[in-house]
Legacy VTK file of the C-alpha trace (Angstrom):
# vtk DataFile Version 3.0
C-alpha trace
ASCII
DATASET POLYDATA
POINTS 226 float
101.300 80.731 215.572
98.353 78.483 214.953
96.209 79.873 212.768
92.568 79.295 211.365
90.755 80.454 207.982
87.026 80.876 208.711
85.472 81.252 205.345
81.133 82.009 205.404
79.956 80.787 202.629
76.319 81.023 200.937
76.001 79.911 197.412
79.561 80.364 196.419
79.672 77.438 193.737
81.230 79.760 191.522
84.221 80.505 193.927
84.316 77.849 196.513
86.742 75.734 194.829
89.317 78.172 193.786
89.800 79.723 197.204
90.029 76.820 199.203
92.571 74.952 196.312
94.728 77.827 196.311
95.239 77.667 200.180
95.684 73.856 200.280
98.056 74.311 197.833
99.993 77.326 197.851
99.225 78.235 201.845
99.290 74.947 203.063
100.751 76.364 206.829
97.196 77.855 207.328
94.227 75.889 208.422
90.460 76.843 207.409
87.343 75.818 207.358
84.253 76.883 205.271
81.259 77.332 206.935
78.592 76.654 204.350
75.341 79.042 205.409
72.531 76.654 204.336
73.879 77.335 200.673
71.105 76.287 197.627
73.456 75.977 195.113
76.216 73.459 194.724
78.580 74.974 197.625
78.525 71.656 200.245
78.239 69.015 197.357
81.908 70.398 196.260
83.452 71.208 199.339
82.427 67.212 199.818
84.241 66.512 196.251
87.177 67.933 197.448
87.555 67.030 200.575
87.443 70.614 202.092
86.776 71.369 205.969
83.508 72.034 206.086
80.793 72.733 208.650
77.596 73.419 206.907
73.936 74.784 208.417
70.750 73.568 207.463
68.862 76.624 206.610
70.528 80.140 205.755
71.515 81.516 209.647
73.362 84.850 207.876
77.177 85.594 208.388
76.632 86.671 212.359
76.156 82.510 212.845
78.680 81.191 210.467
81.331 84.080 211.964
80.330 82.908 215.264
80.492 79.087 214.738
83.938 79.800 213.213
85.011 81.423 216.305
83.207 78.587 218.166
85.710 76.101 216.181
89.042 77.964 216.407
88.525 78.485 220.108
87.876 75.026 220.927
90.546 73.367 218.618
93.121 75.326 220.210
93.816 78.149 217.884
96.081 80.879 218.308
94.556 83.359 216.281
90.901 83.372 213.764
90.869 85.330 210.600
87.496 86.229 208.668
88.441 85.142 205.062
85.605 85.391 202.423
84.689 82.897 200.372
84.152 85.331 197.184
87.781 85.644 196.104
88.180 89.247 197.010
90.522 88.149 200.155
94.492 88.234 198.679
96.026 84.872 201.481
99.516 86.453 200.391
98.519 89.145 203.046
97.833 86.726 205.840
101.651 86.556 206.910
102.100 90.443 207.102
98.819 90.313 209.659
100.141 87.844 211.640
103.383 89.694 212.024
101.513 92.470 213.453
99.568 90.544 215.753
102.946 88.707 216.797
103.535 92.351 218.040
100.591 92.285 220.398
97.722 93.548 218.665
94.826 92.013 219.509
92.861 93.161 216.035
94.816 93.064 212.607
92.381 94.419 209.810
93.558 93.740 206.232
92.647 97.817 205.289
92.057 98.933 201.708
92.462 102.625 202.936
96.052 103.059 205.206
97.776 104.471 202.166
94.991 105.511 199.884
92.474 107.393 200.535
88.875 106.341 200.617
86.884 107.122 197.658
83.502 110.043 198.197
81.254 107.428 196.075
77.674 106.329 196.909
79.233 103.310 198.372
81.871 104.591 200.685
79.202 107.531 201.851
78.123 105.094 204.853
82.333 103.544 205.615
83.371 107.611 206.365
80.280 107.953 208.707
80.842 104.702 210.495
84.443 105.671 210.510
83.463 109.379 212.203
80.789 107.642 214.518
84.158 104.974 215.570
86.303 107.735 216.345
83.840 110.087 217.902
82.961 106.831 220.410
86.471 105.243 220.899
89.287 108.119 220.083
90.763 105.774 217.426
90.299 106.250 213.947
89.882 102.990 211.998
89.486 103.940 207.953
87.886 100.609 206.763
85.760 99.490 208.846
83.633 97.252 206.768
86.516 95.084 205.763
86.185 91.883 206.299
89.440 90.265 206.328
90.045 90.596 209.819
92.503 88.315 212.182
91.528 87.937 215.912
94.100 86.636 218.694
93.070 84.060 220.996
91.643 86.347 223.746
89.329 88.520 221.541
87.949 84.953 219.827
87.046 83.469 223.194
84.450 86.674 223.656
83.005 86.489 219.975
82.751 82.516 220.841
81.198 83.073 223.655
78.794 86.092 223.374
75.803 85.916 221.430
76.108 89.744 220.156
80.036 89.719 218.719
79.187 89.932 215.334
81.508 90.480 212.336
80.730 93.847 212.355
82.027 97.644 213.146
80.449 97.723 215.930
81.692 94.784 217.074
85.131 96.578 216.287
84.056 99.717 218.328
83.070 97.343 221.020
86.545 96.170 221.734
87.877 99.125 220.992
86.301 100.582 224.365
87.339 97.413 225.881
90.977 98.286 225.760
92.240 96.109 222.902
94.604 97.069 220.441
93.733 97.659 216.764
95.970 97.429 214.181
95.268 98.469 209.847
97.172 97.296 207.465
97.344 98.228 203.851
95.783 95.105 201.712
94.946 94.911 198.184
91.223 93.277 197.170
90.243 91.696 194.174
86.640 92.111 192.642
84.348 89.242 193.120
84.736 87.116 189.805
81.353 84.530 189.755
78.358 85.163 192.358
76.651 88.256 193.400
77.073 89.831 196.799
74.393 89.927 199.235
74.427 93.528 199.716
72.669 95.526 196.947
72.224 99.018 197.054
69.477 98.900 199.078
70.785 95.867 202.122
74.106 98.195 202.368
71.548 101.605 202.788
70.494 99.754 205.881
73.336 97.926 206.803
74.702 101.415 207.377
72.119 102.485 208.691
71.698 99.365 211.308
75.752 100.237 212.286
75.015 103.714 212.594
72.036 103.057 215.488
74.511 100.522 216.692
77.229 102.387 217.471
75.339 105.523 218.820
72.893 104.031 221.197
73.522 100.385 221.303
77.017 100.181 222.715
76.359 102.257 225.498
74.490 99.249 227.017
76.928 96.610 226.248
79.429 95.599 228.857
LINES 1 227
226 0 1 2 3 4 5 6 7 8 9 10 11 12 13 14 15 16 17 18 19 20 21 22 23 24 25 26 27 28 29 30 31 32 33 34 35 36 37 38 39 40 41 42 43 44 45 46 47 48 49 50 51 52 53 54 55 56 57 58 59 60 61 62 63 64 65 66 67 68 69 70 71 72 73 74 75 76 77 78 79 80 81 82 83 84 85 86 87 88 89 90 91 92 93 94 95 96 97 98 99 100 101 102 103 104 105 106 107 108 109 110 111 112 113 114 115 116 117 118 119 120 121 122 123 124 125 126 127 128 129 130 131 132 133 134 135 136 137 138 139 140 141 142 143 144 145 146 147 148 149 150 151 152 153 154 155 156 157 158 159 160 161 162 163 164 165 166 167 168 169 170 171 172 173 174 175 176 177 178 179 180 181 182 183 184 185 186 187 188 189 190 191 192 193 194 195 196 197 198 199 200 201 202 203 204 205 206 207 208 209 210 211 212 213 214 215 216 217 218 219 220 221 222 223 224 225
């Protein structure tokens, strides 16, 4: 199976060269590409140094374009299958194999899960993952317990639609979507590492409404997508 690494990146200086030098070396059967989101910081100049795959944006477009464009990418170069890989570290690529096994089984959606054998902690930041989990369920009858990871693997049918439509974001609801759509879903039990340089763009206050914005999303919104 053909398989492409899209990794967003915005001012990941700190990070960029570790995770892309660990695939090309140690995971050389997997292809990626950065997508560099209009990055201020050194993030292009040394994915230029060394020689990385890179597409890179002008201005900051937010992870919605550089998913997209990814998609955009994998779909036209012939790809098999697209996985959302972050650029921060967190992402373990010794888990990639074990997703594509699944999706060799005919999922359509593998999503590398922190929570299929643990169980999700009650803090401040997991408050807003159980709702959107309830608010999933409640909307699709399947129960998906991390739904704001983001190391996610698509097969070649579901990366054609997030190509091609303007509103298949790397999100839950974008989850929920196809969900409805008839397309199978599959969690598996990964282990994340904590972000080592960089800060992530969701402070307390960005993940308050990014729950928020999934919530409304998944209540009212998908009722009018097709």
């Amino acid at each position: 199976m053909k398989v492409l690494l899209i990794i967003p990146a915005y001012n990941e200086e700190g990070n960029i060269v570790r995770v892309c030098s660990e695939l090309r070396e140690n995971y050389p059967q997997y292809d990626f590409v950065v997508i560099n989101d209009g990055s201020e910081d050194r993030t292009l100049k040394l994915c230029e140094k060394y020689n990385f795959p890179v597409v890179s944006f002008p201005v900051n477009l937010g992870l919605a374009a550089g998913f997209q464009t990814g998609m955009k990418y994998a779909y036209r170069e012939g790809y098999d299958c697209a996985m959302q890989f972050d650029a921060d570290g967190q992402h373990l690529p010794e888990y990639i194999g074990m997703m594509i096994q699944e999706m060799e089984k005919g999922y359509d959606i593998v999503i590398g899960s922190r929570f299929v054998e643990f169980s999700k902690p009650f803090t401040l930041r997991m408050i807003g993952s159980h709702m959107i989990s309830i608010f999933i369920k409640l909307i699709t009858g399947q129960k998906i317990k991390d739904p704001t990871s983001g190391m996610r693997l698509f097969n070649r049918d579901v990366m054609k639609e997030c190509a091609k439509r303007m509103n298949c974001g790397p999100e839950p609801d974008t989850i929920a979507y196809f969900l409805k759509k008839g397309k199978k879903v599959k969690e598996v039990q990964v282990t994340m590492k904590d972000r080592i340089a960089g800060e992530s763009y969701l402070n307390l206050p960005k993940s308050i409404l990014y729950m928020v914005r999934m919530i409304i999303s998944l209540v009212f919104i998908q009722n009018f997508r097709d």
